[in-house]
Backbone as numpy.savetxt, mean C-alpha at the origin, in Angstrom:
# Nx Ny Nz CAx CAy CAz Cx Cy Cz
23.51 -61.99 -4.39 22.16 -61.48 -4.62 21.57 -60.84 -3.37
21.88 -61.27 -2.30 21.44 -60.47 -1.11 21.88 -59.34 -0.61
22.87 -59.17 -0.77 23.99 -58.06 -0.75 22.70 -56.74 -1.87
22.87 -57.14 -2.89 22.10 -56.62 -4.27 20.62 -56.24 -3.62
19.77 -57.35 -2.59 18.88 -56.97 -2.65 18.84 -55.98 -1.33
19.12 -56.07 -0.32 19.39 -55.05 1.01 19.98 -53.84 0.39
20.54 -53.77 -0.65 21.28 -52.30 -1.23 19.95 -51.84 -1.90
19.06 -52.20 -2.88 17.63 -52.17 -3.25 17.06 -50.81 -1.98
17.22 -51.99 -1.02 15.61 -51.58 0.14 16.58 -50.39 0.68
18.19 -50.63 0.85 18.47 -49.16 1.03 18.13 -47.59 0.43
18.14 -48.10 -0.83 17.82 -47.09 -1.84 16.63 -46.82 -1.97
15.42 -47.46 -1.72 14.62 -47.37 -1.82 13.69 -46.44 -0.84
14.85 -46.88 0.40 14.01 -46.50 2.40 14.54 -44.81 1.51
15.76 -44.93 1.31 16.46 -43.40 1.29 15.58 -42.38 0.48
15.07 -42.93 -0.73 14.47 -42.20 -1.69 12.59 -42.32 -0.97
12.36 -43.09 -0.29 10.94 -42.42 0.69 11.22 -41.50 1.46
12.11 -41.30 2.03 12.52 -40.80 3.53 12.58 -39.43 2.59
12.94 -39.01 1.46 13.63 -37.76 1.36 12.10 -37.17 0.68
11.13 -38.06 0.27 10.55 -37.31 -0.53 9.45 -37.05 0.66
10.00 -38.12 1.31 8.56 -37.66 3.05 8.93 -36.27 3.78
10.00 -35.67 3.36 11.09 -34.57 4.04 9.76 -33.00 3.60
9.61 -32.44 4.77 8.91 -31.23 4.49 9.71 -30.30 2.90
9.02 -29.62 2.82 9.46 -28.90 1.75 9.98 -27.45 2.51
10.85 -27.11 1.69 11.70 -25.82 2.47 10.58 -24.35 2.68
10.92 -24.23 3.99 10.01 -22.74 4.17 9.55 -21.90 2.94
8.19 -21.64 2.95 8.19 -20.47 2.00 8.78 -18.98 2.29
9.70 -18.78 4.00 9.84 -17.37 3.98 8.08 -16.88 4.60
8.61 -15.70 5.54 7.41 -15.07 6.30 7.44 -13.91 5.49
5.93 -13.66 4.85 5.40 -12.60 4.36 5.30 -11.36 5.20
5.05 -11.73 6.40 4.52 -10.52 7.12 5.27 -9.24 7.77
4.97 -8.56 7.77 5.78 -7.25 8.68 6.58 -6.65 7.62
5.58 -6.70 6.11 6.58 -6.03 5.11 5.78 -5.55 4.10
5.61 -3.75 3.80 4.78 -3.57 3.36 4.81 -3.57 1.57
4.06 -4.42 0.83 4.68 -4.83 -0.79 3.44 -4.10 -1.74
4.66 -4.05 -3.04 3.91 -3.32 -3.85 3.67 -4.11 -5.19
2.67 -4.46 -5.65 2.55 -5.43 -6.84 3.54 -4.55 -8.03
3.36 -5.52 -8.76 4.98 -5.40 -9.59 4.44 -5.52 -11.15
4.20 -7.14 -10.89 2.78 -7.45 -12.22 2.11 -8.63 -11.71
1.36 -8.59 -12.80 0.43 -9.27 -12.00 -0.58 -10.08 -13.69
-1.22 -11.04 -13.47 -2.00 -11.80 -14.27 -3.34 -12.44 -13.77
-4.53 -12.49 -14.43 -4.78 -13.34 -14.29 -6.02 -13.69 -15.48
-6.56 -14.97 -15.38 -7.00 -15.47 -16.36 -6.02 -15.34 -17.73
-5.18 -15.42 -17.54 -4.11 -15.07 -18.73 -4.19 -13.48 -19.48
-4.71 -12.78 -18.72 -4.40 -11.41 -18.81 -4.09 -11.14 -17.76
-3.21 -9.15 -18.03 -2.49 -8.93 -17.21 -3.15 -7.80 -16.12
-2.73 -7.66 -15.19 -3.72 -7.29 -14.12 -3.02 -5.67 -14.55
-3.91 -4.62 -14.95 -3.10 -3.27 -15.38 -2.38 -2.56 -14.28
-1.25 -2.08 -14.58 -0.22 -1.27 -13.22 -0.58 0.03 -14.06
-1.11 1.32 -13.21 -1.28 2.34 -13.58 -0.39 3.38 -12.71
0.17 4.28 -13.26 0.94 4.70 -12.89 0.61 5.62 -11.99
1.26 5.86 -10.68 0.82 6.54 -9.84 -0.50 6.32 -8.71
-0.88 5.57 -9.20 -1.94 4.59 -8.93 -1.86 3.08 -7.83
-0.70 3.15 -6.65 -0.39 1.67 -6.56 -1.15 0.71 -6.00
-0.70 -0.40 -6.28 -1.10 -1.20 -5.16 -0.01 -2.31 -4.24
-1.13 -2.29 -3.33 -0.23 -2.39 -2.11 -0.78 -3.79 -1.39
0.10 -3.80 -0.61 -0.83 -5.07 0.40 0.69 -5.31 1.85
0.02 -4.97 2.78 0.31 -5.90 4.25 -0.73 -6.64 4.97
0.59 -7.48 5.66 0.09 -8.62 6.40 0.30 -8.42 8.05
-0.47 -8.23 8.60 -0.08 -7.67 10.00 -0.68 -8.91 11.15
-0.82 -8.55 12.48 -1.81 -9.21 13.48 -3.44 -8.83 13.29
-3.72 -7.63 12.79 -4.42 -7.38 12.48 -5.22 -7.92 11.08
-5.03 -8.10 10.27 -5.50 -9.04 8.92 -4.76 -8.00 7.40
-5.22 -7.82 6.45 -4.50 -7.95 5.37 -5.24 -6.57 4.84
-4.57 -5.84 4.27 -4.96 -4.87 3.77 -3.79 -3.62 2.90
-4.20 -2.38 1.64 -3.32 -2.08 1.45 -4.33 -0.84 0.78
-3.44 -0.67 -0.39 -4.60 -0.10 -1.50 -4.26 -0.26 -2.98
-5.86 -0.45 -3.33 -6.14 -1.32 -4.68 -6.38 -0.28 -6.02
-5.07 0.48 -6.05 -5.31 1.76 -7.20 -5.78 2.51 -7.25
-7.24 2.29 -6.69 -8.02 3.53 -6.05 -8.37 3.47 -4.82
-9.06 2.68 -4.15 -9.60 2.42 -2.74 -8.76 2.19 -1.85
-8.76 1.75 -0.64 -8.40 1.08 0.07 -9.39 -0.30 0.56
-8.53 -1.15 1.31 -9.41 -2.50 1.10 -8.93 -3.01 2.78
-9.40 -3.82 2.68 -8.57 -4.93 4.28 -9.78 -6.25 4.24
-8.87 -7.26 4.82 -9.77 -8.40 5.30 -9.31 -9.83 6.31
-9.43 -10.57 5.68 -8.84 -11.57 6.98 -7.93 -12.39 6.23
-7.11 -12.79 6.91 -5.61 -14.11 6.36 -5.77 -15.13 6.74
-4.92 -16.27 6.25 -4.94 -17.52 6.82 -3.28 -17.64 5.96
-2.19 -18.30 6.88 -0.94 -18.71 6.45 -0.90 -20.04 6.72
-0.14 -21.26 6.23 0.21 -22.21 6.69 0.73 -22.76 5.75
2.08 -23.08 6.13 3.25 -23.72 5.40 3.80 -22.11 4.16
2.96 -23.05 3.01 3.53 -22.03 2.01 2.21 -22.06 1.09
1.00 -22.35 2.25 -0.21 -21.57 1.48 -1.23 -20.21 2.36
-1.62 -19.73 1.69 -2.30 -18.30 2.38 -3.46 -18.33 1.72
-4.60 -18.09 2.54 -5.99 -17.65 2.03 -6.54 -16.53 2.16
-7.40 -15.50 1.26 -7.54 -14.30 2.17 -9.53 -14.28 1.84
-9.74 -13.47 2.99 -11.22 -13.67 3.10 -12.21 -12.43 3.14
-12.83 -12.55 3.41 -14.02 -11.08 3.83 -13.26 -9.67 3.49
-13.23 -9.78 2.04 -12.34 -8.75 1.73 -13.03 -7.66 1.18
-12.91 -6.36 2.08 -14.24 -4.93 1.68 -12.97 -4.05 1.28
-13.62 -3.00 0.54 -12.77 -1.49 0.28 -13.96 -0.72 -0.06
-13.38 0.41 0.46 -13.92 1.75 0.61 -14.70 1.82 -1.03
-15.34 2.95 -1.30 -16.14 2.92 -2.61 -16.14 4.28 -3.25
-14.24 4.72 -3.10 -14.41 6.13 -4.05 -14.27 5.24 -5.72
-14.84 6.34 -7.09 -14.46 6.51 -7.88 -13.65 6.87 -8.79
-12.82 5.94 -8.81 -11.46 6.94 -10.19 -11.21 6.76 -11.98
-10.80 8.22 -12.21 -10.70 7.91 -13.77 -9.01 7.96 -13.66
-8.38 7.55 -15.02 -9.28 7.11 -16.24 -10.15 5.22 -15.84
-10.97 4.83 -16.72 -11.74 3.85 -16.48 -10.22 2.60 -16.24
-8.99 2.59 -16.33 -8.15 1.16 -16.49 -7.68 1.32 -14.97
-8.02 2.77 -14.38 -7.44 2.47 -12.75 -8.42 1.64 -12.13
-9.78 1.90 -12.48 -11.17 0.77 -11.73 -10.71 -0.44 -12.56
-9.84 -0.51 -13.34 -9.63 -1.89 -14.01 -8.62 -2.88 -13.20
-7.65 -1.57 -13.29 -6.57 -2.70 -12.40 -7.27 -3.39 -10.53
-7.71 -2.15 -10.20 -8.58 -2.40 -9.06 -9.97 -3.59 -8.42
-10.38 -3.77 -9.97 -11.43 -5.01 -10.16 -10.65 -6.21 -9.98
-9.53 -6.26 -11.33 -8.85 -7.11 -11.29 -8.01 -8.02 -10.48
-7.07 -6.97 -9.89 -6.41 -7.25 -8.44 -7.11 -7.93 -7.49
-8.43 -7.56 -7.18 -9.18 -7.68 -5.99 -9.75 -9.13 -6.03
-9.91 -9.56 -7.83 -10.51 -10.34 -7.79 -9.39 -12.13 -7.97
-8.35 -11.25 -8.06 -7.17 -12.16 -7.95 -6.89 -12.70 -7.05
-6.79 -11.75 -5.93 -6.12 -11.51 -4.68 -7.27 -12.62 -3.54
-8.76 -12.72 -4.11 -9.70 -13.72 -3.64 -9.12 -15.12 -3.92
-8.51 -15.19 -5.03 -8.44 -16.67 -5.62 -7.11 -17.48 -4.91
-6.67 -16.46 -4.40 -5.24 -17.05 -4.25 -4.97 -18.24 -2.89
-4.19 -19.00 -3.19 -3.79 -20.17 -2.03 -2.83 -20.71 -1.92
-2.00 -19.69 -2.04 -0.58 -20.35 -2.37 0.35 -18.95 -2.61
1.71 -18.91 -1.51 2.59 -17.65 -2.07 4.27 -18.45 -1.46
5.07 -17.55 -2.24 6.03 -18.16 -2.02 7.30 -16.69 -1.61
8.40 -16.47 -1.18 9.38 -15.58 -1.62 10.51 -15.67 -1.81
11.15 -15.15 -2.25 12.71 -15.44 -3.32 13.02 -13.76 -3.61
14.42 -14.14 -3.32 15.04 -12.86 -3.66 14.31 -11.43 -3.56
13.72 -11.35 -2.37 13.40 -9.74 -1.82 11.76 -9.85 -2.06
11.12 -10.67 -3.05 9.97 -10.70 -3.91 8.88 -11.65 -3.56
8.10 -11.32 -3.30 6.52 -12.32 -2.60 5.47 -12.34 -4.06
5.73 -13.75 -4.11 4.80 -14.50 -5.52 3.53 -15.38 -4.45
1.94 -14.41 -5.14 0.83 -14.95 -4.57 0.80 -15.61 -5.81
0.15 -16.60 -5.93 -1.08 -17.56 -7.17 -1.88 -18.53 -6.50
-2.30 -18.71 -7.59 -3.63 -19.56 -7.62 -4.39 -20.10 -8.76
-5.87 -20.70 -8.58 -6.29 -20.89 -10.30 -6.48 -19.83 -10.88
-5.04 -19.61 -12.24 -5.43 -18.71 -13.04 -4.96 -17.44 -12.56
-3.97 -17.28 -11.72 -3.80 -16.04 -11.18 -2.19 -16.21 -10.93
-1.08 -15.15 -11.13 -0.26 -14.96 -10.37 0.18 -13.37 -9.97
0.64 -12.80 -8.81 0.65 -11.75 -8.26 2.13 -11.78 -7.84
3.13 -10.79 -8.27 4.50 -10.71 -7.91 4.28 -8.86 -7.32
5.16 -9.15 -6.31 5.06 -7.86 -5.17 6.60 -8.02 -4.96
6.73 -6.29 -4.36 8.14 -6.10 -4.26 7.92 -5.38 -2.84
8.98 -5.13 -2.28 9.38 -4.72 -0.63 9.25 -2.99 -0.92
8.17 -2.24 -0.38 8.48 -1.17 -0.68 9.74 -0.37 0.45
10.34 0.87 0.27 11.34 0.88 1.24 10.74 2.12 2.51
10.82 1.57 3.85 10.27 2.78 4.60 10.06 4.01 4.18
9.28 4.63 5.31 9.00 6.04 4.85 10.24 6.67 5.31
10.35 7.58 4.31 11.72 8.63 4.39 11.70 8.99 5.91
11.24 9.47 6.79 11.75 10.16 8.32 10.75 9.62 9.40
11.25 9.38 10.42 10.05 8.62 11.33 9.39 9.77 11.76
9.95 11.24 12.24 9.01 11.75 12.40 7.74 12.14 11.55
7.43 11.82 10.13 6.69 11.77 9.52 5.51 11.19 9.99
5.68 9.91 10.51 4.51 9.30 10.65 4.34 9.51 12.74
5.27 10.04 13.24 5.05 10.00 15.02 4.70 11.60 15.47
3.89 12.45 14.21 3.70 13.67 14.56 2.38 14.37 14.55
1.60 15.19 15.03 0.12 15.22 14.38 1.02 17.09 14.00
0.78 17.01 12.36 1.36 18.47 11.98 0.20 19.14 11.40
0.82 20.55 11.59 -0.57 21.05 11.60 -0.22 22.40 10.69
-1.33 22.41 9.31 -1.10 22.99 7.93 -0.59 24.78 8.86
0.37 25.59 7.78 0.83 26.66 8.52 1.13 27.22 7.22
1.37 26.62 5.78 1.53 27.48 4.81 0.51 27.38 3.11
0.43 27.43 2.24 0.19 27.12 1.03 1.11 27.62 0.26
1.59 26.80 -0.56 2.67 27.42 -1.24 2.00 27.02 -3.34
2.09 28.26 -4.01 2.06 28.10 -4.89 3.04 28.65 -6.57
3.74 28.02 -6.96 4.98 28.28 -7.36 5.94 29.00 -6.42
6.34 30.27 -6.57 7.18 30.83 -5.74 6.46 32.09 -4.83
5.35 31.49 -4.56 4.48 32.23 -3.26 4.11 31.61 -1.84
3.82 31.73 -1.18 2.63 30.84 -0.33 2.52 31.64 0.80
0.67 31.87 0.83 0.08 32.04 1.62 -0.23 31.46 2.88
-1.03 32.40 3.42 -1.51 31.92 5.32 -2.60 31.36 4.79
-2.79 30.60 6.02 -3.56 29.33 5.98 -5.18 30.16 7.07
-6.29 29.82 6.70 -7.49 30.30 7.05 -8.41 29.31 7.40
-9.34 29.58 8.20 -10.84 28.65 8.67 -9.91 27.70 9.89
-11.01 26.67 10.38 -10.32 25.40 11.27 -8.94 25.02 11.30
-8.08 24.71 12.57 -7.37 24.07 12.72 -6.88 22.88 11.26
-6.17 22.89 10.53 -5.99 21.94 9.45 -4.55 20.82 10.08
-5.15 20.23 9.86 -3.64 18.89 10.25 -3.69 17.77 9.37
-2.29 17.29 9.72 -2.12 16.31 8.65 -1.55 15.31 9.68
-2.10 13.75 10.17 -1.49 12.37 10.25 -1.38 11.44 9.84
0.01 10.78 9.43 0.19 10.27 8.51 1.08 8.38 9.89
-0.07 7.38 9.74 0.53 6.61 10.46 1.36 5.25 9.97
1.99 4.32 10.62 2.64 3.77 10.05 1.90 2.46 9.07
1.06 2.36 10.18 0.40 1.14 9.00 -0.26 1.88 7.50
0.12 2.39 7.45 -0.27 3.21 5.86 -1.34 4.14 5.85
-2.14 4.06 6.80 -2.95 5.26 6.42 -3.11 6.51 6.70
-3.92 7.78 6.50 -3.96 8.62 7.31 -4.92 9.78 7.81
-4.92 10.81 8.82 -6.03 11.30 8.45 -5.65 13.03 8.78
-6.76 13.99 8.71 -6.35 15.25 8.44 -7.14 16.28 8.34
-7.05 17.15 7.56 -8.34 18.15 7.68 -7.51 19.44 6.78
-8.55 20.00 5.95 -8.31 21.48 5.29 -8.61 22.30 5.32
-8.90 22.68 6.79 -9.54 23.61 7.66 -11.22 23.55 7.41
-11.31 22.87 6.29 -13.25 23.52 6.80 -13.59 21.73 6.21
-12.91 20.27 5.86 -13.57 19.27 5.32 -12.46 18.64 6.35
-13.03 17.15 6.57 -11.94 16.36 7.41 -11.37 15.28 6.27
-10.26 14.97 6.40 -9.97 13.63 5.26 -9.36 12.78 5.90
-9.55 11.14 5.06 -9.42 10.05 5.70 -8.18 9.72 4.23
-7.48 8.26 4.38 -7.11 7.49 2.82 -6.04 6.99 3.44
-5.42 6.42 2.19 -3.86 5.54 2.57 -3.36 6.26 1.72
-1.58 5.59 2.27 -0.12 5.91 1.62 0.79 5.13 1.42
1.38 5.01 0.27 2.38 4.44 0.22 3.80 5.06 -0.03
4.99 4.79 0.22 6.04 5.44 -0.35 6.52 4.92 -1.42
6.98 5.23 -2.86 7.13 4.44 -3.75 8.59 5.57 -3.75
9.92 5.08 -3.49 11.20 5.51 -4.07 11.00 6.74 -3.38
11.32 8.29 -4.06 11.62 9.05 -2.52 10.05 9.79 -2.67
8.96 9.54 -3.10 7.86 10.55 -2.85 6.71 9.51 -2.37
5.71 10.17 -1.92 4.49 9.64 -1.19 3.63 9.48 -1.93
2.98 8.37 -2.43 1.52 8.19 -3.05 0.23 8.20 -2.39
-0.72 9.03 -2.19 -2.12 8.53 -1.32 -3.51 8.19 -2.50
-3.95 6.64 -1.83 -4.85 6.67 -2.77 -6.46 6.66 -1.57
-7.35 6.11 -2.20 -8.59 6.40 -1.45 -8.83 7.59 -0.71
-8.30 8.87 -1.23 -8.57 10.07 -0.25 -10.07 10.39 -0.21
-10.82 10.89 1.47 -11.72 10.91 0.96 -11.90 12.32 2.23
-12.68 13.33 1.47 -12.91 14.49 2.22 -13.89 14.44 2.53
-14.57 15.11 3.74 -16.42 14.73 4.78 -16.31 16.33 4.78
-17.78 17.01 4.74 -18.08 18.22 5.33 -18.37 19.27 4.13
-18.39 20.27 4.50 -18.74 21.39 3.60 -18.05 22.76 4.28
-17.24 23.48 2.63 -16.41 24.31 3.06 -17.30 26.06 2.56
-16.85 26.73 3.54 -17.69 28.03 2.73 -16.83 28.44 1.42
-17.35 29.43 0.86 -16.87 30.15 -0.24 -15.64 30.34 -0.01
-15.03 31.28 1.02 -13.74 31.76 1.41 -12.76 30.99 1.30
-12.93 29.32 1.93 -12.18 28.67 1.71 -12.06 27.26 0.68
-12.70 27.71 0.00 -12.49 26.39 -1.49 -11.18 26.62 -1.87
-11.02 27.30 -2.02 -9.25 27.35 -2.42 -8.63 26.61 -1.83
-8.39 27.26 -0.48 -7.64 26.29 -0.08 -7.78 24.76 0.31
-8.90 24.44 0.16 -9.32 23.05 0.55 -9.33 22.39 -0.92
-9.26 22.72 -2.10 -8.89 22.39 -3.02 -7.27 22.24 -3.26
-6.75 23.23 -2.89 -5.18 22.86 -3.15 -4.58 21.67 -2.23
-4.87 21.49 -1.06 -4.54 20.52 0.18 -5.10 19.22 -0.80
-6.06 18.64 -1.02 -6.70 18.03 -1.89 -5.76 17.44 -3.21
-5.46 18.44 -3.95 -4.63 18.45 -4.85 -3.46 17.68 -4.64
-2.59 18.44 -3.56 -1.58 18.28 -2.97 -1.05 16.69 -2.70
-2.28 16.43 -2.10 -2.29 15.31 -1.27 -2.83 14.06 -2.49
-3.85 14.53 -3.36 -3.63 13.20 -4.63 -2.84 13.25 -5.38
-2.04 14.31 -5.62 -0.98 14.16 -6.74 -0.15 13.48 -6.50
0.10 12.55 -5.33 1.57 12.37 -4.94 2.53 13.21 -4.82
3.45 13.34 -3.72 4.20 14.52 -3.31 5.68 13.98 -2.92
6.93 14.40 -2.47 7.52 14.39 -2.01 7.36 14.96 -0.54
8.09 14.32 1.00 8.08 14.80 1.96 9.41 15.31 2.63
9.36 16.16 2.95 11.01 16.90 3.96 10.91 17.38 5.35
11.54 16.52 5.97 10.95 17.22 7.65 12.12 17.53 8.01
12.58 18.82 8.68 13.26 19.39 8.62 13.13 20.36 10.58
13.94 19.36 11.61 13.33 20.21 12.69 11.97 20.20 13.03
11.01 20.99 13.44 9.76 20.74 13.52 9.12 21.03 12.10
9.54 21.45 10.96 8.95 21.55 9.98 8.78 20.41 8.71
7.80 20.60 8.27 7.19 19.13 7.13 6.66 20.00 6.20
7.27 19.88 4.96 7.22 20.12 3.63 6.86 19.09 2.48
5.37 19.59 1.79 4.97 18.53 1.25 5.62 19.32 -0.24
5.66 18.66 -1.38 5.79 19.07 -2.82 5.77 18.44 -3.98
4.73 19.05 -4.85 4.48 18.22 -6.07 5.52 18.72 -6.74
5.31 17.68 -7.98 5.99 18.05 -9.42 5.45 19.52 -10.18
4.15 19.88 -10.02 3.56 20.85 -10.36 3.79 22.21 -9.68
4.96 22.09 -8.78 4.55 23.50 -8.24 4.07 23.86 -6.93
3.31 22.51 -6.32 2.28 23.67 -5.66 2.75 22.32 -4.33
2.38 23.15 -3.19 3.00 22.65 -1.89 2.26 22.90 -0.65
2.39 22.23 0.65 2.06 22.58 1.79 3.08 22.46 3.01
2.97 23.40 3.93 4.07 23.48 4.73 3.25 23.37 6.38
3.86 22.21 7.05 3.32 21.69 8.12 4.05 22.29 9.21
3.89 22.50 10.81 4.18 22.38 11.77 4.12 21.52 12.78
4.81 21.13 13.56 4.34 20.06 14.46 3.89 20.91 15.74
3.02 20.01 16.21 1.77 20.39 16.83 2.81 20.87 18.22
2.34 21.72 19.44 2.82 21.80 20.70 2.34 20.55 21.30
């Protein structure tokens, strides 16, 4: 019987000891820029609109991405394999149709609740009460000189034309933490980017200033250009933007 009972307290020490044992890393979120995938909450689903993404990194700096339409940022908290996020603002453009401000409400208001993320197989799962958020690794931007250049607009291209470029200096910077900024010779613009597979998405674009008559055109097509999502080609000192539609801009890098 003693034998019986010291084998007991063995089994017993063994089965405390293991359940006192930390729980396995959740994996470091950070230094990886992710793209929600799907998403829920309150038992509905948080809407993915196409062309539309959203995003989110985790930097030294605090947390930020863009929320379908806006852009957003705020503060983190990690520990173990829970995360909190806080004082969370975004910019205040408007977009149609009304389900892109949907997914954007939604997300944002998810993305408050959350306290808890985990990752597995390439994929970062946020939740919380009533909420879960699955994000995927988006893959760098196609060419580094893309984002280490200040280029500066030199063509308009529309189907199989393109014109010279008129009014102010126009440039385009595009940096690594996702955002960027620029100008269409007569308005300045601010917004983020993401790369989704081989073309560029920018959401929150936002243009400042007033253009004369002469040049609405072209400050409309740059505009265009730049919300439609584009493909990028840098090629030597040259950067080639291009939609699906046709219509394009052709960059130089600066002296």
């Amino acid at each position: 019987m003693a034998v019986s009972r010291w084998s007991a307290v063995v089994v017993l020490l063994t089965l405390l000891a293991a359940c006192a044992e930390p729980s396995s890393p959740a994996g470091d979120p950070t230094g990886v820029v992710w793209e929600l995938q799907s998403g829920r909450i309150d038992e509905g689903p948080v809407p993915i609109v196409e062309g539309h993404p959203i995003t989110l990194s985790l930097t030294d700096e605090g947390a930020g991405g863009t929320s379908a339409c806006n852009s957003y940022s705020g503060e983190y908290v990690v520990s173990d394999d829970r995360i909190s996020f806080s004082d969370l603002t975004h910019t205040e453009m408007g977009c149609v149709p009304a389900e892109i401000m949907e997914s954007e409400r939604a997300y944002l208001e998810g993305l408050a609740r959350v306290d808890r993320f985990s990752t597995g197989e390439g994929d970062l799962n946020l939740s919380g009460e009533g909420v879960e958020l699955v994000f995927v690794p988006l893959p760098p931007v196609p060419d580094a000189g893309l984002t280490a250049t200040v280029w500066v607009l030199d063509g308009l291209v529309q189907g199989d034309s393109m014109s010279s470029v008129a009014g102010d200096r126009a440039t385009l910077e595009m940096f690594s933490d996702g955002s960027l900024l620029g100008s269409t010779g007569c308005r300045s613009l601010n917004g983020s980017y993401v790369v989704t597979g081989t073309g560029v998405s920018v959401s929150g674009l936002e243009a400042e200033g007033n253009c004369p008559s002469e040049l609405t055109d072209q400050d409309a097509l740059v505009v265009t250009v730049l919300s439609d999502g584009f493909t990028a080609e840098v090629q030597d000192n040259t950067l080639t933007l291009s939609t699906t539609g046709g219509l394009g801009l052709v960059y130089l890098a600066a002296d």
